[in-house]
C-alpha positions in Angstrom: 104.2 98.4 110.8 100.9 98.6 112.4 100.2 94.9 112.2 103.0 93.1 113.0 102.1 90.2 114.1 105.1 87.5 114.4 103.4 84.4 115.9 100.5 83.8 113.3 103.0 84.7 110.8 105.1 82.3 112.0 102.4 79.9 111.8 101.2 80.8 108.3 104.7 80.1 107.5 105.0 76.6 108.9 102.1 75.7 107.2 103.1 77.0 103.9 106.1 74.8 104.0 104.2 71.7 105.5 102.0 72.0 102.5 105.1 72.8 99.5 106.8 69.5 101.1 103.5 67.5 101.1 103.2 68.1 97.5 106.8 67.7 96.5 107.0 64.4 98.6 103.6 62.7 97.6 103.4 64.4 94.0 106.9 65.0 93.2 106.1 68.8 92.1 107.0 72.1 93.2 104.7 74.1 95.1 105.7 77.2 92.8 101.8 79.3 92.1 103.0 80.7 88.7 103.8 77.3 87.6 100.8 75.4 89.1 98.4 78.3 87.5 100.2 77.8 84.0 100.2 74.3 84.2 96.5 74.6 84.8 96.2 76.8 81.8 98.6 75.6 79.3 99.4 71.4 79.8 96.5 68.9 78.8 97.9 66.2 80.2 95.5 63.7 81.8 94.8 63.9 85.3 97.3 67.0 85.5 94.4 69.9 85.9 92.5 68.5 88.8 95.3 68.9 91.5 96.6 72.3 90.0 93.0 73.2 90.0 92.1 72.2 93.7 95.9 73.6 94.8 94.3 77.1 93.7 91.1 76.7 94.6 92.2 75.5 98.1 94.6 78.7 98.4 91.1 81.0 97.6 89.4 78.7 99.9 92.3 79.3 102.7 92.3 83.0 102.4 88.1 83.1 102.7 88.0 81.1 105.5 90.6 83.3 107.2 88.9 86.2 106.5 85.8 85.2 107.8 87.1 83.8 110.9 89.5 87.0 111.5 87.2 89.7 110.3 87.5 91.4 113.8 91.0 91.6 113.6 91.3 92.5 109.5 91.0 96.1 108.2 90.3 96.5 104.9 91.4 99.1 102.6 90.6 99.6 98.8 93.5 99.8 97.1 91.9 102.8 95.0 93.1 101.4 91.8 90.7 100.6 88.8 90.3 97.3 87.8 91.7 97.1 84.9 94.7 98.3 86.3 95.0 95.5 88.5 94.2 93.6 86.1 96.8 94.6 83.9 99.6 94.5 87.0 98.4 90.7 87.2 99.2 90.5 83.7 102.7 91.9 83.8 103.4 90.1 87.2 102.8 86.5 85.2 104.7 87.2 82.4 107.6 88.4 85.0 107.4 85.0 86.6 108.0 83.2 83.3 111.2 85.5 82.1 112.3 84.4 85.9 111.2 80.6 85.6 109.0 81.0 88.6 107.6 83.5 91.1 108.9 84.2 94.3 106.8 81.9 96.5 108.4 78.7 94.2 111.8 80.3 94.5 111.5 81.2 97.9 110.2 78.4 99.6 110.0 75.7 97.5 114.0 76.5 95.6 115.5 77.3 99.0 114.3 75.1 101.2 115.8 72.7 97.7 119.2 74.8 98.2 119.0 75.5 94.6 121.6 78.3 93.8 119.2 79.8 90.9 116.5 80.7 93.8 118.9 82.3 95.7 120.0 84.5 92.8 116.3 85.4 92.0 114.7 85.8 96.0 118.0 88.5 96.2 116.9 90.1 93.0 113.2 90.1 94.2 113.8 91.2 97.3 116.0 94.3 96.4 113.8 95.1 93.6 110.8 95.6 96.5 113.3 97.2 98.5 114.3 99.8 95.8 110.8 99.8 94.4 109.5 101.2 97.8 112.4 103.0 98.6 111.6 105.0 95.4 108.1 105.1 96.2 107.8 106.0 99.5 110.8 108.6 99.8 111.5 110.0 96.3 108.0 110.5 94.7 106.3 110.6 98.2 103.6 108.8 98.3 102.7 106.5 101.3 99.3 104.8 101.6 
């Protein structure tokens, strides 16, 4: 772990939950991406697309910002992937999230800071998958980026 870095994450994690009880208490809705993004996508209802819209569009603002302010500190590295098979990981990640009625960042902070039983179930299935996934990954097949 060569940037571990426990107090901004810390922070970033504050703020996350700041923001998912914001939107829960003033909007009465979950601050679950997957869902916002199909909502976006799929409802018509009026006045329904503007707030999932800027919710997204604030996250990609968020992340900019950060990276222009941090760029010092960031390293990037291509992942060395083609795009369309990111593209198509995207596309299997989304339909994942609506087999498990949600992705992990709406079970995860939005279900268990709700004490929903369901998100526990599915951020203990997540989180073993990734677990196994690089388990497999890193140790059996070798490879270690």
């Amino acid at each position: 772990m060569e940037n571990f870095t426990p107090v901004t994450g810390l922070i970033g994690g504050i703020i996350i939950g700041i923001a998912a009880t914001v939107l829960l208490w003033f909007n009465g809705r979950i601050a679950g991406i997957s869902g916002i993004f199909n909502g976006m996508i799929t409802i018509r209802r009026k006045g329904d697309v503007l707030w999932r819209l800027l919710f997204i569009l604030g996250m990609v603002a968020g992340g900019a910002v950060h990276q222009h302010l941090m760029v010092e500190e960031m390293t990037y590295r291509p992942l060395g992937a083609p795009l369309w098979l990111l593209i198509l990981g995207g596309l299997i990640v989304g339909y994942g999230t609506s087999l498990g009625s949600g992705c992990a960042s709406g079970h995860g902070v939005c279900g268990l800071g709700r004490l929903s039983v369901r998100s526990l179930v599915a951020v203990l299935i997540f989180l073993s998958t990734a677990i196994l996934t690089t388990y497999v990954v890193r140790q059996v097949i070798g490879y270690a980026p």
